[in-house]
C-alpha positions in Angstrom: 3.4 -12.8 3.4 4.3 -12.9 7.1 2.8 -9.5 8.8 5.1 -7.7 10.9 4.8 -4.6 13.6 3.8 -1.5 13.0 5.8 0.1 16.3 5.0 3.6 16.9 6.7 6.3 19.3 5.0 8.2 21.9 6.4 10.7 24.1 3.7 11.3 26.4 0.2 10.0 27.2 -1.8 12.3 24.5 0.9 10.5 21.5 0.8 7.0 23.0 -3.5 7.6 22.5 -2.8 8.3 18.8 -0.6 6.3 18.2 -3.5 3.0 19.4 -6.1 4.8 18.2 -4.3 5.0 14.8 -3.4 1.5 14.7 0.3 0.7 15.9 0.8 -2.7 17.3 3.6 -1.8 19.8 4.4 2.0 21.5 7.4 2.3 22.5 8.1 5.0 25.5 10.6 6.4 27.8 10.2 7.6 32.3 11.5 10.7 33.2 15.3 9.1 33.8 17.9 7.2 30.9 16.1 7.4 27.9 17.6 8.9 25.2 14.9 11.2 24.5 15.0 13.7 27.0 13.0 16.4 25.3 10.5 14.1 25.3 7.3 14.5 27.9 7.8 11.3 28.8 6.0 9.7 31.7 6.0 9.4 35.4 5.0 5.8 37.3 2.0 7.4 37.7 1.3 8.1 33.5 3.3 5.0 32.6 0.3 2.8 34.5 -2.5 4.3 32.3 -0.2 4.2 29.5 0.0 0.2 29.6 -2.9 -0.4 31.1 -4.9 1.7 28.0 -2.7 -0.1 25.4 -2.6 -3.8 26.5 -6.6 -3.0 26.6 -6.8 -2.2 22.9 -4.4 -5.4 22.2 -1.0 -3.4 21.6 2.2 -3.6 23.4 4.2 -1.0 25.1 8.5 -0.8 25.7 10.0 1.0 27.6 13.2 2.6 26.6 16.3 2.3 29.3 19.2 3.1 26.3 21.1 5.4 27.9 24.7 4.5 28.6 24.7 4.3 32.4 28.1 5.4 34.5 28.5 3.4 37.7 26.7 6.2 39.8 23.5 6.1 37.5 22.8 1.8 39.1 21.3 2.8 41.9 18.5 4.7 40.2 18.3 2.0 37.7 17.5 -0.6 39.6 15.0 1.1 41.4 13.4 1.9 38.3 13.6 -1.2 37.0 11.8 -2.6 40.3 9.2 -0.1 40.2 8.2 -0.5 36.0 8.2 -3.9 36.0 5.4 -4.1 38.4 3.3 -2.2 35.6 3.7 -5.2 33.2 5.7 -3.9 30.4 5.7 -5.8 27.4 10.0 -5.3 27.1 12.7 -2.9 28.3 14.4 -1.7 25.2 18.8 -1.6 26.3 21.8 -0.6 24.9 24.7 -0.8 27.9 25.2 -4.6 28.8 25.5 -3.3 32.8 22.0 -2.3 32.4 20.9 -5.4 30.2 21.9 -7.8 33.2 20.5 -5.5 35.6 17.1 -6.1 34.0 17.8 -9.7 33.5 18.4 -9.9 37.4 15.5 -7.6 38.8 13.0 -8.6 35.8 13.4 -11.6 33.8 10.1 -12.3 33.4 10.0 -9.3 31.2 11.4 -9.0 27.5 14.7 -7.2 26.6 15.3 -5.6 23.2 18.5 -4.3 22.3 18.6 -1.2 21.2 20.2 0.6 17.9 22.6 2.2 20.0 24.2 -0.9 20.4 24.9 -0.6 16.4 24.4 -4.1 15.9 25.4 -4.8 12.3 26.1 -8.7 12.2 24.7 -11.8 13.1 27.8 -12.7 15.6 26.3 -10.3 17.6 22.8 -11.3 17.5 23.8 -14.6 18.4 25.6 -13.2 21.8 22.8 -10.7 22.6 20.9 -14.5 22.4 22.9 -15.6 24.3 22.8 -13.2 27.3 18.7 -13.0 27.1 17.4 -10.7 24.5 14.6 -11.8 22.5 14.9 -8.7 19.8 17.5 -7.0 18.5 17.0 -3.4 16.5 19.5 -3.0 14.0 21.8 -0.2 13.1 20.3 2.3 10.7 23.5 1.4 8.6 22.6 -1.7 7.2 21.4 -2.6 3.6 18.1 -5.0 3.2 20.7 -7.9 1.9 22.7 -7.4 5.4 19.6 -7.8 7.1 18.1 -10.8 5.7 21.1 -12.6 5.9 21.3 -11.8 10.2 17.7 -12.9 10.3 18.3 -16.2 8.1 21.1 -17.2 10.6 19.5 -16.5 13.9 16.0 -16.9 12.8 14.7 -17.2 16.6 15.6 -13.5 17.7 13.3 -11.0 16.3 14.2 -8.2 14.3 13.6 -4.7 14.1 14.1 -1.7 11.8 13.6 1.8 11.5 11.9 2.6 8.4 10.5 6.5 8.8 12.0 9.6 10.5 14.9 11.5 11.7 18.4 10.2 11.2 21.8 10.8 12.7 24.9 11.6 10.6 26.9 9.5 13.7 27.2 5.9 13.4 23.8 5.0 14.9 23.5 7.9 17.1 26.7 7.6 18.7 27.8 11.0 19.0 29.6 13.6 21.3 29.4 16.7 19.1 26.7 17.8 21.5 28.8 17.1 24.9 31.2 19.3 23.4 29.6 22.1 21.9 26.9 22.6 24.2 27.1 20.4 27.7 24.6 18.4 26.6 25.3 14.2 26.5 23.5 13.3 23.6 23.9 9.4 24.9 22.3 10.0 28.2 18.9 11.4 25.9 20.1 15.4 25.9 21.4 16.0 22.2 21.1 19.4 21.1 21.7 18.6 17.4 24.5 20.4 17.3 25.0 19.0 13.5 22.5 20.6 12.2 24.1 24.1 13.4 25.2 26.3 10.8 28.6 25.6 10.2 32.0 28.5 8.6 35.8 28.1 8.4 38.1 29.8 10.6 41.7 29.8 9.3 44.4 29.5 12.2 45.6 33.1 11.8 42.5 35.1 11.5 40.9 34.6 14.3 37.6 36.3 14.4 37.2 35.9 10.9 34.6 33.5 9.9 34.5 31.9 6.3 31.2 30.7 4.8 31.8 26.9 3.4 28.9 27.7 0.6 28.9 31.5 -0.7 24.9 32.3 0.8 23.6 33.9 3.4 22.1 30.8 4.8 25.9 29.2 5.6 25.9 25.3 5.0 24.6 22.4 7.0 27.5 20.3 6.7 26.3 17.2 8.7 22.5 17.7 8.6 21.2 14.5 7.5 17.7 13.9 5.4 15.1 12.0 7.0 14.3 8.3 6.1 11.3 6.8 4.7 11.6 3.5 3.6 7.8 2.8 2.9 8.7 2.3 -1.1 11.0 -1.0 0.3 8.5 -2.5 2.5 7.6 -5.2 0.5 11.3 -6.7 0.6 12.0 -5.4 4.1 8.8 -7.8 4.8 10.6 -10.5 2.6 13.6 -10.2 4.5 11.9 -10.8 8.1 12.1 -7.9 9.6 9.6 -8.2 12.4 8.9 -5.1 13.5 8.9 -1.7 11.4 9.6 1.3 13.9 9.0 5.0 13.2 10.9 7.5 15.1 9.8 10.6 16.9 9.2 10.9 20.1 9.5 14.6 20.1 7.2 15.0 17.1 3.7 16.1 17.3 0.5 13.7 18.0 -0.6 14.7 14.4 3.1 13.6 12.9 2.3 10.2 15.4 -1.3 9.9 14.1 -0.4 10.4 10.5 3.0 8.2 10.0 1.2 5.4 12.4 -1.8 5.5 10.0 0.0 5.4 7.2 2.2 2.5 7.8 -0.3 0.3 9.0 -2.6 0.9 5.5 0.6 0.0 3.7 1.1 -3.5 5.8 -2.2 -4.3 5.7 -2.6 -4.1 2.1 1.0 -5.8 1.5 -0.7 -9.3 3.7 -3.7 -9.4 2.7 -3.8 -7.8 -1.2 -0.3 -8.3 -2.0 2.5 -5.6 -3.9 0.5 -4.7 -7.2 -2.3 -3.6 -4.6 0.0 -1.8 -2.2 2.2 0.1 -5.0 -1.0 0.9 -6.7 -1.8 3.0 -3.3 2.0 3.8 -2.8 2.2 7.4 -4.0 -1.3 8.2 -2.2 0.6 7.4 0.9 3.9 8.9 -0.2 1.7 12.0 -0.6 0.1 11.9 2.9 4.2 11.4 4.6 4.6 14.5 2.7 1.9 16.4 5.0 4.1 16.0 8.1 6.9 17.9 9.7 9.9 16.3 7.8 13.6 17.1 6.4 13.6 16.0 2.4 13.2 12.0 2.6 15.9 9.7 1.8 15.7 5.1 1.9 19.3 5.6 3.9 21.8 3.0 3.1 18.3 -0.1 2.9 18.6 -0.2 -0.9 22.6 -0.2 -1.2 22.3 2.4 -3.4 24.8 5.6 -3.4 22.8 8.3 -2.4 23.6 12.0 -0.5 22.4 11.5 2.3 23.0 15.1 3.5 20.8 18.0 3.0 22.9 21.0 2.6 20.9 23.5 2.2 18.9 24.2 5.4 18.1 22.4 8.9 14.7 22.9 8.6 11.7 21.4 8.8 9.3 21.1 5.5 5.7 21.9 7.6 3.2 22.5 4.6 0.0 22.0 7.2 -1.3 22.7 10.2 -3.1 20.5 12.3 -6.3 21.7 13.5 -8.0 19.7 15.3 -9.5 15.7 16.2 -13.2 14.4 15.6 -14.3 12.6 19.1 -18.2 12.0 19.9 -19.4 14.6 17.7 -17.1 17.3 18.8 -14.1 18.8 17.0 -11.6 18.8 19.8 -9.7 22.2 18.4 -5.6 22.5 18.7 -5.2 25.4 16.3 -7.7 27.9 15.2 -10.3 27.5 12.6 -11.9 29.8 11.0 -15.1 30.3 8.6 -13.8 30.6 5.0 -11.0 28.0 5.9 -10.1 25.5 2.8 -9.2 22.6 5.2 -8.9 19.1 4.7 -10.7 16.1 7.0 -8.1 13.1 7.0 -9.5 9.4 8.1 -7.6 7.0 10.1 -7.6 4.7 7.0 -5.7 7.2 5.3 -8.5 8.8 2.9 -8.5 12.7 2.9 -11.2 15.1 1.6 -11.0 18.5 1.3 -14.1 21.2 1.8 -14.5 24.8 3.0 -15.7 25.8 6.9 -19.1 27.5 6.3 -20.3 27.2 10.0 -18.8 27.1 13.9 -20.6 26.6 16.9 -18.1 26.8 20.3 -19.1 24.6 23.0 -19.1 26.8 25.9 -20.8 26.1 29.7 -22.5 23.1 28.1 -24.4 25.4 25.4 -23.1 25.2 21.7 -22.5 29.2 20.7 -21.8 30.4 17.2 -18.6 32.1 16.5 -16.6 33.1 13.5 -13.7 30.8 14.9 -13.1 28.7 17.4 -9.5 28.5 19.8 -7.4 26.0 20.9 -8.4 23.7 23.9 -12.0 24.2 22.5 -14.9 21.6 21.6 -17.1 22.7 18.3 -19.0 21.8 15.7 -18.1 22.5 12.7 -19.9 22.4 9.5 -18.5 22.3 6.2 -19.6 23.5 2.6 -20.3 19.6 1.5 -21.3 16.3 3.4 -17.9 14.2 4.7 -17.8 11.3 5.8 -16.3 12.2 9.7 -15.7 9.2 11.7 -14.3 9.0 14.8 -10.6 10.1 15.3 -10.5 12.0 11.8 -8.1 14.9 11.8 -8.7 18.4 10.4 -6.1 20.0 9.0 -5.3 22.8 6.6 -2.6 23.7 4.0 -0.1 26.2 4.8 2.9 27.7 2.6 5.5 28.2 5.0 8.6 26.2 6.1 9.7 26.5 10.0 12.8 25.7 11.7 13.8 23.7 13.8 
């Protein structure tokens, strides 16, 4: 079995770490300017530089998003940008407007172009003239089933493929949307979407104005285009079959631990696919299912991969399922603290090779002025020690987390 990419998002330099460290093949990441994640840290020149230059020395490739839909004052800016990235030796510019695909064929050709999903590619005619006009990868439109796919990669088997396969969706077709320019003044396809879907939504009738219906009779209103997340880890055996080349996971604007864990995850699952085959990977499959289940996520749906009629909605609530809290990161010795522990704490210790074990804090010393100082807790931003009720395994990079019973919005 051919092993594809394992292409994880990072939104500033702190994600793009966890994301390597965690074991993506590819980051993909956007500058300050026509990306479409806005709300994004994303990187200056300046971050963008230690950004490659930390990946391509770990062996993993970095793109760099330019998939906003330019308007002919935006050229200027691009081209300069264009001229100054590609001195930094990206991997590939990811594109969706053709103006700005043969700007970057002009100004860089050395360098790959990807075309992005808000192209909403979803046929092999097009493939063939993104070919034809330079691209070496094409990402396809979330829309697609696993048959549609494998039949685009069968005819142009030279152009590589890629396909989202984990996190937030859009209930526009591939992200093309202006509910946001008009609700709020925000262009969701220059990177500023307010998600004005996932609003709570009532009837007004013509004649009453003022008087605003509930759709659903509860005081939470309804969520009327509020899509589920995907997570298409249960088809990866037959999106590998298919030849998808590289499997991306969205969110940008998620949380190093969301980047750690879904990057983690994913890679255990392709790795065991190549080199110990399905029975072993769907032996492991609801371990892993149960790990996706410990990050910030809407309920989880395959999308349209399987073909199978689904609702793809989630009605009742916009919000976020967050059942833990990330606490902090195991480096050299030191727990590297982001939310507060405390003595007493049931937490759980989480391995980069996706193994978790659970204990009780029994001990903290606070590394404070270069002198280790025992405290009852310890804050964020600070190194400890922390000693736990039975002997774990820690290795470097393992995460500390703990279990919490509470759902946030968004």
């Amino acid at each position: 079995m051919r092993k594809p990419e394992v292409l994880s998002p990072a939104g500033n330099l702190e994600k793009l770490k966890f994301a390597v460290d965690f074991g993506a093949d590819a980051v993909y990441l956007g500058g300050k300017l026509f990306n479409l994640r806005a709300k994004a840290g994303n990187f200056t020149l300046e971050e963008m530089a230690e950004a490659i230059e930390y990946a391509h020395s770990r062996g993993v490739k970095v793109y760099v998003t330019l998939n906003a839909f330019a308007r002919n004052f935006d050229f200027k800016a691009i081209e300069e940008f264009v001229k100054e990235v590609k001195e930094l030796s990206p991997d590939a510019f990811i594109v969706s407007d053709l103006g700005v695909l043969s700007t970057v064929k002009e100004i860089a050709p050395e360098i790959d172009v990807h075309i992005s999903t808000q192209a909403n590619v979803t046929n092999y005619r097009a493939v063939k003239v993104y070919k034809e006009l330079g691209a070496s990868r094409v990402v396809l439109a979330r829309e697609l089933s696993i048959p549609e796919i494998r039949e685009i990669k069968e005819r142009v088997p030279e152009v590589e493929i890629e396909v989202f396969v984990h996190g937030a969706m859009c209930m526009a077709y591939s992200g093309r949307c202006l509910l946001s320019n008009y609700l709020s003044y925000r262009e969701s396809n220059k990177g500023a979407c307010s998600q004005s879907c996932r609003w709570k939504f009532y009837l007004v009738e013509e004649t009453r104005s003022g008087e605003y219906i509930p759709i659903e009779e509860d005081s939470s209103g309804t969520y009327i285009f509020n899509s589920k997340d995907l997570c298409a880890l249960p088809l990866l055996p037959q999106l590998i079959e298919a030849g998808v080349d590289s499997l991306k996971i969205e969110g940008r604007v998620k949380s190093s631990y969301y980047t750690a864990i879904t990057t983690s995850v994913y890679r255990r699952a392709v790795d065991l696919l190549v080199s110990q085959g399905k029975e072993a990977f769907e032996g492991e499959l609801p371990l892993l299912m149960e790990e996706l289940k410990k990050v910030s996520h809407r309920p989880y749906t395959t999308g349209f991969l399987d073909g199978k009629e689904e609702i793809l909605q989630h009605y009742e609530s916009s919000s976020y399922i967050r059942n833990y809290k990330f606490l902090g990161i195991y480096r050299e010795g030191f727990w590297e603290v982001r939310n507060k522990v405390e003595v007493g704490d049931e937490v759980e210790v989480f391995l980069p090779e996706v193994k978790s074990f659970t204990a009780k804090v029994e001990k903290i010393e606070v590394l404070k002025k270069g002198k280790l100082q025992e405290t009852a807790s310890a804050n964020p931003n600070q190194r400890a020690r922390i000693y736990f009720d039975r002997e774990l395994p820690l290795a470097e990079k393992a995460i500390l987390r703990k279990r919490v019973r509470v759902t946030a919005g968004v």
